[in-house]
Structures are given as structure tokens and as C-alpha cells.
N, C-alpha and C positions, 0 to 999 in steps of 0.2 A: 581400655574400656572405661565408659566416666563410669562415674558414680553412679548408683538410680536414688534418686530423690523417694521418700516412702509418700505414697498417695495421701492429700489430708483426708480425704473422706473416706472415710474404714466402714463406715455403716453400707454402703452400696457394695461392698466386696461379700461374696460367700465365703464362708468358713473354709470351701477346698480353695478357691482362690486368694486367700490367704495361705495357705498351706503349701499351695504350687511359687508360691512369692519368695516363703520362708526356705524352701528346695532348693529354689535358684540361687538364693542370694547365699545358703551353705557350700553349693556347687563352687559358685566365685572364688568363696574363703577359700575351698581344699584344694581350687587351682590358683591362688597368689602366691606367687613366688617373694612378693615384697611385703613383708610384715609391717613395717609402717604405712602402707596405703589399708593396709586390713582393717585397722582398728576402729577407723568410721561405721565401715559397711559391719563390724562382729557388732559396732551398738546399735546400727539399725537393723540386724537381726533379732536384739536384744527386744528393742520397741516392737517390732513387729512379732516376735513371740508372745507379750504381755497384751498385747491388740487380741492375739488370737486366740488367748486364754480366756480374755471377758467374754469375748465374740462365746466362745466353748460355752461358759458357764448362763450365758444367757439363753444360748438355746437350749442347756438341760433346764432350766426355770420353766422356759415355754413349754416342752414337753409334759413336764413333771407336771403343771399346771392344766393345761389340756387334758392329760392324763386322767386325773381328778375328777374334770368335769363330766369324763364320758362315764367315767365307773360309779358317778352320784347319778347321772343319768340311767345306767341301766339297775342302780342298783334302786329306786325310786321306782323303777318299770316294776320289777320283780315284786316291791311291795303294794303298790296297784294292784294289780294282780293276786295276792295273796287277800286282801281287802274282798275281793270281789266273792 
């Protein structure tokens, strides 16, 4: 089986396709019978888990952030409201 090259462009992947990526390439590991061809593909498991951890924490940001905006939003409603 070759190698798989890790994709450069990581921002076009979703978070579960990185996750289905990171599945596969562990599947490979726990079926290598040859521990010296492992060692590339365990560091580009390595890389592609720290991809998918920014990948992670950027979309709690964006929520978190969103988040925010809609509860400054209704909570501005509510004081409207009280105003009136």
C-alpha cells in the first residue's frame, strides 16, 4: 500500500473529514505488520491530529463568537422593550 501524501490544503477539509482521515490512517497503523514503514505515516498521523485540533478550536471561537452576538442581540430586544 503507498504512502498517502497528507493534503496541503487543510482549510477546504471539514473537521469530520479530517477525523475520517485520522481513522484511516490509525486503521493502516494497527494493521502494519512492519514497524519501520509505520513511523512516517504515526508522524503524519501526528500532523494531521495538530491540523485537527486548530481546525477544533477555531470552530469553538466561531461559535463562541456567534454565540455572543445573538444573546447581545436578544438581550438589546428585551431592553427595547422594557424602555417602551
Amino acid at each position: 500500500m503507498k504512502d498517502k501524501n497528507l493534503p496541503n490544503d487543510y482549510d477546504t477539509l471539514s473537521l469530520e473529514e479530517l477525523t475520517k482521515e485520522a481513522n484511516k490512517m490509525i486503521e493502516d497503523l494497527e494493521n502494519q505488520k512492519n514497524l519501520e514503514n509505520s513511523t512516517e505515516k504515526y508522524h503524519n498521523l501526528l500532523k494531521l491530529n495538530k491540523i485537527n485540533e486548530k481546525k477544533f478550536q477555531k470552530d469553538v471561537k466561531n461559535i463562541n463568537e456567534k454565540t455572543k452576538e445573538i444573546i447581545s442581540k436578544i438581550t438589546s430586544k428585551k431592553n427595547a422593550k422594557k424602555i417602551r
